[in-house]
ZAMARGU-4260 file (C-alpha; in steps of 0.2 Angstrom, whole numbers, plus 5000, padded with zeros to 4 digits):
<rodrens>
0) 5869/6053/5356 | 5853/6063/5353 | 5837/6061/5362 | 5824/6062/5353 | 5806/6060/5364
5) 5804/6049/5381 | 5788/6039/5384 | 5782/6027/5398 | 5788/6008/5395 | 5777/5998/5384
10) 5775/5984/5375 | 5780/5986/5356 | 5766/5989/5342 | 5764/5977/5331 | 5774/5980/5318
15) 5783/5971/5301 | 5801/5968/5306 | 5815/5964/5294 | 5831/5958/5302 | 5840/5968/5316
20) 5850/5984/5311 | 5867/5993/5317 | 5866/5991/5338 | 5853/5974/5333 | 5837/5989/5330
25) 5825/5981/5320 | 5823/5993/5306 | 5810/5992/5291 | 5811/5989/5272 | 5818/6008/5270
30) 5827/6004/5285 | 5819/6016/5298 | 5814/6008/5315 | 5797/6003/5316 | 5791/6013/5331
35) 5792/6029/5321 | 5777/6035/5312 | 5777/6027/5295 | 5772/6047/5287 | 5794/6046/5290
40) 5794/6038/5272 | 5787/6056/5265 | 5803/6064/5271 | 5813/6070/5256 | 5828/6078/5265
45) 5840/6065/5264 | 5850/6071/5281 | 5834/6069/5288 | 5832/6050/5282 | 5849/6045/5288
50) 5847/6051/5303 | 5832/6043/5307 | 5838/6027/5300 | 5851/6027/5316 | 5836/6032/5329
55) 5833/6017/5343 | 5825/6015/5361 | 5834/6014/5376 | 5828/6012/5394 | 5833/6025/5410
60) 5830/6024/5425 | 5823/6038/5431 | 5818/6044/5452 | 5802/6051/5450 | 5795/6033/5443
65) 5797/6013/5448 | 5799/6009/5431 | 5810/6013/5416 | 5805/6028/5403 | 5810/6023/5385
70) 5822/6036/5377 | 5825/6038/5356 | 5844/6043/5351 | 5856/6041/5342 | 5872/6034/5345
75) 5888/6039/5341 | 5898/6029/5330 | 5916/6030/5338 | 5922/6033/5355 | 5932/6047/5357
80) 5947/6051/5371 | 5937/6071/5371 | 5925/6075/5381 | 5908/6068/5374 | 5896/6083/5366
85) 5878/6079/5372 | 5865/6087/5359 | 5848/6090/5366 | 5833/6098/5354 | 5822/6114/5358
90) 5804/6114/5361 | 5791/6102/5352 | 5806/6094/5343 | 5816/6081/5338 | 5834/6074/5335
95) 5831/6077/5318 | 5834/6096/5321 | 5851/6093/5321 | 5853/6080/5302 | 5866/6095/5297
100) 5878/6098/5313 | 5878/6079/5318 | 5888/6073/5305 | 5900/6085/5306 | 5902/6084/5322
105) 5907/6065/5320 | 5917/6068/5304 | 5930/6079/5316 | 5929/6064/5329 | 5918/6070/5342
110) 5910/6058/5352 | 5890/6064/5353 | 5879/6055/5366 | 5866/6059/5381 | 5861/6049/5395
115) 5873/6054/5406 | 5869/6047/5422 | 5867/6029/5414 | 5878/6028/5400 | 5892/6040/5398
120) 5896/6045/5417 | 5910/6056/5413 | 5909/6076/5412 | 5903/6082/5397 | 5899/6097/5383
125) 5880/6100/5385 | 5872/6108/5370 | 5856/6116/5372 | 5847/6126/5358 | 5830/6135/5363
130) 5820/6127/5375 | 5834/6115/5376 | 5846/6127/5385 | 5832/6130/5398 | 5837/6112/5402
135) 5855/6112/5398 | 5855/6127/5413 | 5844/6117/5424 | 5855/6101/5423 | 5872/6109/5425
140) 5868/6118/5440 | 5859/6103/5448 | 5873/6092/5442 | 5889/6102/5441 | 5900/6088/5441
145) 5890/6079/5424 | 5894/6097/5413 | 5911/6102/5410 | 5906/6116/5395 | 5888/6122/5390
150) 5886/6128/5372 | 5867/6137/5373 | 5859/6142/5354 | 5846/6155/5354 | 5841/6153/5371
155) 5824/6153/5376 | 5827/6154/5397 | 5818/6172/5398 | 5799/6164/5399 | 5792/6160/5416
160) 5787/6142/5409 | 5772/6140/5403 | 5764/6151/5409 | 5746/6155/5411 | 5745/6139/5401
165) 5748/6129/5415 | 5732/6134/5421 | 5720/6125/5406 | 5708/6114/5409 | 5716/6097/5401
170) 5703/6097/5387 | 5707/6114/5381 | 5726/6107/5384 | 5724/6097/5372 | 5717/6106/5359
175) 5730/6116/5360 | 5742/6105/5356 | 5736/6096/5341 | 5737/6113/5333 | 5757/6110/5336
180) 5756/6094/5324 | 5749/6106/5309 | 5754/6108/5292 | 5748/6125/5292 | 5757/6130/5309
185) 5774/6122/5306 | 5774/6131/5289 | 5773/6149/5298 | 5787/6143/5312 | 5798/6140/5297
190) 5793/6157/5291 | 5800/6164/5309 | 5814/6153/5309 | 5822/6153/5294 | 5828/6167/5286
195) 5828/6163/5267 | 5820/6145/5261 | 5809/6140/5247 | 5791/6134/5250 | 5795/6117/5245
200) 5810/6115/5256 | 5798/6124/5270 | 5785/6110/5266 | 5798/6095/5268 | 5806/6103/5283
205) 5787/6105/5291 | 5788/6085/5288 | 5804/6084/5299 | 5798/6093/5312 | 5780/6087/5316
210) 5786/6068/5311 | 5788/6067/5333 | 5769/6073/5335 | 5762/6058/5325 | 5769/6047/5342
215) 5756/6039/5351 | 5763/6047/5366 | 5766/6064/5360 | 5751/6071/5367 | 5750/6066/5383
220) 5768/6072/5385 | 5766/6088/5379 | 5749/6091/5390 | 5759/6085/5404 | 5773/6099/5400
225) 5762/6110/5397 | 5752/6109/5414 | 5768/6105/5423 | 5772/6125/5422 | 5788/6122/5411
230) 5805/6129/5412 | 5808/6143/5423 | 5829/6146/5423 | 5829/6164/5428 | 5835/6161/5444
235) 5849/6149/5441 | 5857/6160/5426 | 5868/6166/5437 | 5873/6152/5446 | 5882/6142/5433
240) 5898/6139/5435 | 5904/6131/5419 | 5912/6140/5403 | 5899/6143/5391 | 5897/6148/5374
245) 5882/6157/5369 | 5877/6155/5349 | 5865/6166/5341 | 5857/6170/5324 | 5857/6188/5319
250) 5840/6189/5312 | 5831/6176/5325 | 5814/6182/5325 | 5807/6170/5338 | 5820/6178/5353
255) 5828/6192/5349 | 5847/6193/5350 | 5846/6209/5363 | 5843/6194/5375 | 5859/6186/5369
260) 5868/6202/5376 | 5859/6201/5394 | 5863/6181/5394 | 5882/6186/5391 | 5881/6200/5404
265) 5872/6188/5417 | 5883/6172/5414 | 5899/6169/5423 | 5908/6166/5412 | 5905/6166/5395
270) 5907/6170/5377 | 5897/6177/5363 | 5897/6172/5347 | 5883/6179/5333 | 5880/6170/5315
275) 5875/6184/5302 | 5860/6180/5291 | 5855/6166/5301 | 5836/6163/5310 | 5832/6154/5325
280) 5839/6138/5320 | 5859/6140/5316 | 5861/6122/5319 | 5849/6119/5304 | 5852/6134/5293
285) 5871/6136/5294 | 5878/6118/5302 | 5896/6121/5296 | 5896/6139/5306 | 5890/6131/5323
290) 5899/6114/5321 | 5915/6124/5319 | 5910/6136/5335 | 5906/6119/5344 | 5922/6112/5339
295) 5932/6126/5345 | 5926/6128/5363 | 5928/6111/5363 | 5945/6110/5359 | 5951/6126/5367
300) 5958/6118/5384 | 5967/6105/5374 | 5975/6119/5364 | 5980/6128/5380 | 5988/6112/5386
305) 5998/6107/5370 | 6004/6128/5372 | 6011/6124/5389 | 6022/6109/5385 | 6039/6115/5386
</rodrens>
């Protein structure tokens, strides 16, 4: 499963519904879930649609609140006797960052899902890229016995959170992140990001990216992050026990792969493993490279195994 975004329970926003989906999700005409914004129907990328087609809500329960936060994934479609590969999304993002690996992933019969604590509650493969491996780090060593392999992508755990951000006034917080939700912005990420796409591609791919900003709750939540200080991992690089494969674009101009180097040197036990002509993003720009990387590490103990049989 993927998460997408988490948000206080609420009621449901009126909304046209047409009759239940896959997993009984209420899905629209073009058969998206109708809490998503509806600027979802100007996406072109059709990896993009399908995923967001298999998007619904779930409840967890959570310890710092009485009641339940609402979490968008996607479910797998098989159960697998693997250990389950849990994908999270970097910074400002969505499950939708990962419309190329995914199905991969699930065409060689992995089992993707997240939520561990309340609906897998067996060890899994966590998969953090950017931001997200910040959190991968932070979860595995907090709950070492939820994580049995990390796979970390372009790793933003370097930063001291947010920073001197933390410190804004709420109303210049704010202001700040509406800027994240622009056309303008999202089109020079894409420029960092990736290494060689047209404008058009770069203007749908802008569409993907933002479609999470145009939630109700999206600013709140990023204001909340923001002011909250972030992720600061430093500490805890070197307490992670678990095996871990590190992934890195070769021309990732956002974090620069020098600090793919110092993660390997600092990590227990880990491997390295570099994509050529590849941004920030590999999981976007070159899904059959990471999906097979994935893959690997997380079949290499079974292949150990099988090797031992006499």
């Amino acid at each position: 499963m993927l998460a997408l975004t988490a948000s206080p329970a609420q009621p449901p926003m009126p909304t046209k519904r047409s009759a239940p989906g896959r997993f009984g999700v209420s899905c629209t005409g073009a058969g998206f879930p109708p809490f998503l914004p509806k600027e979802v129907e100007n996406i072109k990328d059709p990896s993009a649609r399908k995923l967001a087609t298999r998007i619904e809500r779930l409840p967890v329960t959570v310890s710092f609140s009485e009641s339940s936060i609402m979490s968008s994934c996607v479910r797998p479609l098989t159960r697998s006797k693997t250990s389950p590969v849990v994908l999270l999304h970097g910074f400002d993002s969505s499950c939708l960052e990962w419309r190329y690996t995914y199905p991969l992933l699930e065409e060689a019969g992995i089992e993707a899902w997240a939520l561990w604590n309340s609906y897998i509650k067996r060890p899994m493969i966590l998969v953090g890229p950017s931001l997200g491996a910040a959190v991968a780090i932070d979860f595995a060593v907090y709950h070492p016995e939820a994580v049995e392999k990390l796979v970390l992508i372009d790793a933003s755990v370097y930063a001291e959170g947010t920073g001197n951000l933390a410190n804004l006034p709420r109303v210049a917080a704010y202001a700040g992140v509406y800027l994240l939700k622009s056309i303008p912005l999202r089109l020079y990420v894409n420029l960092l990001a990736f290494t060689d796409i047209s404008f058009s591609t770069s203007l749908d791919w802008a569409n993907v990216g933002r479609l999470h900003c145009l939630l109700p709750w999206w600013a709140d939540a990023a204001v909340n992050f923001m002011i909250s200080g972030g992720y600061n991992v430093r500490g805890q690089i070197e307490q992670v026990k678990q095996k871990t494969l590190i992934i890195w674009g070769e021309d990732d101009q956002i974090i620069s792969n020098k600090l793919a180097v110092r993660l390997h040197c600092e990590l227990p036990n880990a491997i390295i493993r570099q994509i050529p002509d590849c941004g920030h993003i590999p999981h976007v720009e070159k899904p059959n490279s990471v999906a097979k990387l994935i893959l690997e590490h997380v079949q290499e103990d079974c292949y150990k195994e099988i090797e031992c049989v006499p």
